[in-house]
Phi, psi and omega in degrees: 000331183268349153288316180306295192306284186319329180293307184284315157329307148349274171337248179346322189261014170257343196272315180347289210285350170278331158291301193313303188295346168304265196017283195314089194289359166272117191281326193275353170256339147314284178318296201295349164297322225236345161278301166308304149335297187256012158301308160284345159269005150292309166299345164259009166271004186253291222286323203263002192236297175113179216265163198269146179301132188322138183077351171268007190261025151278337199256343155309305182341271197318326165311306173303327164302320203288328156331293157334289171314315188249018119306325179281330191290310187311307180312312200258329174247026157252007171255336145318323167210177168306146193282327207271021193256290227250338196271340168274000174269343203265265186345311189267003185266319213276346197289283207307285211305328178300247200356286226277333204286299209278337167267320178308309215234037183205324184078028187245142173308169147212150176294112174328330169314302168348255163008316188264313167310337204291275184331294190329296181287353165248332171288318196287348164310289174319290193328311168320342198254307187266349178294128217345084174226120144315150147213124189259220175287303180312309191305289140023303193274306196281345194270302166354293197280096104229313186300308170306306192286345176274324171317289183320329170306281168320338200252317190271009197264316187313303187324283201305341186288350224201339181256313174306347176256023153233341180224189195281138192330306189298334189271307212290323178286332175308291165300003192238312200290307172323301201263308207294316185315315194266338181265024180245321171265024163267320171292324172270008137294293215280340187295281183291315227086179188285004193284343201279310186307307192298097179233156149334141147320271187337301185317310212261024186260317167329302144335295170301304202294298174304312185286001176253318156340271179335282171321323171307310178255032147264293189318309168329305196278339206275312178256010124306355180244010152274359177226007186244132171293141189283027165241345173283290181280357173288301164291050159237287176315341166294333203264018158297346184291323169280332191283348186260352196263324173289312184278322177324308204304302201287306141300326161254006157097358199244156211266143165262312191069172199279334195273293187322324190266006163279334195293291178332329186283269171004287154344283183308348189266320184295338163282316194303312179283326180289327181276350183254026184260000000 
């Protein structure tokens, strides 16, 4: 049970900071705010945690690319599309392939209940995304780019699921947030120039504010998954997606309607079976 509450807990401070970073009306100097934050509070669990144990820095690598990867994919079908569109489709692609990944090639069991729930939490996910949506050309592009960013997803949540159980949570979240965290607003220099930087207050506390958020709810998920099988918590961690379906509705004007909240049930049976298994 204290594993379900913390995974939901996650949830929430994932849908937060992915509004915050919608929020944010320039999106690439947001991400570069919010890269910064938690770059600098990576570097102070790296100066207090300490160099990571010997054989482990493929798997820091391999997090930071896949990071990357699926920041630029976030980045692009959130400019491209509605956040209550595109953030359950980027979310909701990563539950099945972690399931299908953790049992073929990681060998870990799961319990049918599991199992179902899994299911359970990706189909009403998807609904959520697809339920009266159109698609033209643009729409198209952004569902592609969210369908990428949830691969990225899947891939870097297998990594981080096999790298904690080698070195200490704290040291691993340091180092990973730390150098992608400072190479996201380098990057986005050298892309704009310094002209990118100069925002609104709000903007840029929004920003700052979203990159601690975010660590927060990594960290979270991160030491749930040392004690959780990794296809139970990738879909648990998914179900950030009704908390981006509320606030889009609420904040951003955008709609849910009665069928998203039969999806949204749908979801909620799928936490249910997973927490009573």
């Amino acid at each position: 049970m204290l594993v379900l509450m913390v995974v939901l807990g996650a949830a929430v401070l994932h849908a937060t900071w992915n509004a915050m970073a919608h929020g944010v009306p320039d999106r690439l100097a947001g991400f570069a705010l919010l890269g910064l934050s938690s770059g600098v509070v990576g570097l102070v669990a790296v100066v207090i945690s300490g160099p990571p144990p010997a054989g482990t820095w493929p798997y820091i690598a391999a997090s930071i690319v896949l990071h990357c990867v699926y920041y630029t994919g976030l980045l692009a079908s959130y400019q491209l599309g509605q956040f209550s569109q595109m953030y359950p489709l980027a979310r909701g692609t990563s539950p099945w392939v972690v399931a299908v990944v953790s049992i073929v090639v990681l060998h870990q069991s799961l319990a049918a209940a599991e199992l179902a729930g899994v299911l359970l939490i990706s189909a009403g996910l998807i609904g959520l995304v697809f339920i009266g949506r159109t698609a033209g050309r643009t729409q198209t592009v952004a569902l592609l780019a969210a369908v990428g960013t949830g691969l990225a997803i899947a891939a870097y949540t297998v990594v981080d699921g096999i790298a904690v159980h080698k070195m200490p949570v704290t040291t691993y979240m340091g180092w990973v947030f730390m150098i992608q965290g400072f190479l996201v607003p380098v990057a986005t220099l050298c892309w704009r120039g310094p002209s990118v930087f100069p925002q609104p207050r709000s903007a840029v506390l929004t920003g700052l504010g979203g990159g601690i958020v975010s660590m927060a709810a990594y960290g979270l998920v991160l030491w749930a998954q040392t004690r959780g099988t990794l296809a139970a918590i990738a879909a648990l961690r998914e179900t950030s997606i009704i908390f981006g379906a509320i606030i889009g509705a609420i904040f951003f004007g955008e709609r849910f309607g009665p069928r998203r909240a039969i999806a949204a049930a749908v979801v909620v049976a799928g936490i249910v079976l997973i927490s009573t298994s």
